[in-house]
N, C-alpha and C positions, 0 to 999 in steps of 0.2 A: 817248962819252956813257955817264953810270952811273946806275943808279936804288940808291939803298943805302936796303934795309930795315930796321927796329931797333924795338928798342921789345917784342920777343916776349918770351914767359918762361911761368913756372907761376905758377899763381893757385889760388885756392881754387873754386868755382863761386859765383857772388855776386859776385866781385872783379870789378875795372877792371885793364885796360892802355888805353897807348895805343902804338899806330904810329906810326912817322914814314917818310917816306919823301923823302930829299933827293936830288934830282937834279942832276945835274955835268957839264960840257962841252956842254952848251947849255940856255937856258931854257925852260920849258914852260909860260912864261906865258901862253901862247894856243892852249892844248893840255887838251882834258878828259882827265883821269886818274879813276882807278878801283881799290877794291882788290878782288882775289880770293882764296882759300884755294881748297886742294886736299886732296885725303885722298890715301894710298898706292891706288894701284888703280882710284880716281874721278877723274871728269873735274875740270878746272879751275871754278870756281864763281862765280858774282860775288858780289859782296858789296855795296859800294857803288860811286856814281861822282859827279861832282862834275864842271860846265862849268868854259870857261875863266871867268867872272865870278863863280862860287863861286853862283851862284845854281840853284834847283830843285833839288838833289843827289837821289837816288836810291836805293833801297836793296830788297835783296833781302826779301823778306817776312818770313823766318828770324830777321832782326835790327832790324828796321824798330820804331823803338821803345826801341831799344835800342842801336846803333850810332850814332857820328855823325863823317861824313868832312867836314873841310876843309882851306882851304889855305892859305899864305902866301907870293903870287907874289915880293916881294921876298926872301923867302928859298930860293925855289924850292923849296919842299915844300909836301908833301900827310900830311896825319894822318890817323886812324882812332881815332878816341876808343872806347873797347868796355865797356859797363856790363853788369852782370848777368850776366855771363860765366855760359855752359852748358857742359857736357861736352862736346856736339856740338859747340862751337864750336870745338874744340882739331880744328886744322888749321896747316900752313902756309899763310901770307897775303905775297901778292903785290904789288905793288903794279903800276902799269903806267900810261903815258902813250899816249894817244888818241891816233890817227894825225888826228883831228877837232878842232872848238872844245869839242865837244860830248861827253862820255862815254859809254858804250852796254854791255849785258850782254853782247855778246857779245867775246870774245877776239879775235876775228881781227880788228876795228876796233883793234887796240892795238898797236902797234908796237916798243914799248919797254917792259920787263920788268926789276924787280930781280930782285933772287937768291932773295929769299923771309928770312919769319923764322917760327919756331918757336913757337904757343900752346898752350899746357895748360891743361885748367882741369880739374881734381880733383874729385870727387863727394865 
């Protein structure tokens, strides 16, 4: 079972990316997923999360506004759309599948973790 993150890179501050996160060796169509960033040194962060029916998604305060996670169960991915991109937001971003239907801020509810992808956003 893989979570493969993608979609990172440098940006300007203002700029868009988007995530993607494809999952492989079984489906997580009935599984809330979630992404997180983390800093060197800081705790893991939530970001967004998103049920298994793509409905109510969630979002950390920081980005709420300005982020927007969804999914596409027949492809078995999850994205992270990221508008307005800030300095702060230049993080590794995680993605990770819910041990639940349901998504949740905290980490330990997640069972399944990619590997992470790499954001910059330049001042």
């Amino acid at each position: 079972v893989q979570l493969q993150a993608s979609g990172g890179g440098l940006v300007q501050a203002g700029g868009s990316l988007r995530l993607s996160c494809a999952a492989s060796g079984r489906s997580f169509s009935n599984n809330g997923m979630g992404w997180f960033r983390q800093a060197p040194g800081k705790e893991r962060e939530f970001v967004a999360g998103i049920n298994w029916s793509s409905f109510s998604p969630v979002y950390a305060d920081s980005v709420k506004g300005r982020f927007t996670i969804s999914r596409d169960n027949t492809k078995n991915t999850v994205y992270l759309q990221m508008a307005s991109l800030k300095p702060e937001d230049s993080d590794v971003y995680y993605c990770a599948a819910s041990r639940y239907s349901y998504s949740s801020p905290r980490s330990r509810d997640y069972g399944y973790w990619g590997q992470g992808t790499q954001v910059t956003v330049s001042s």
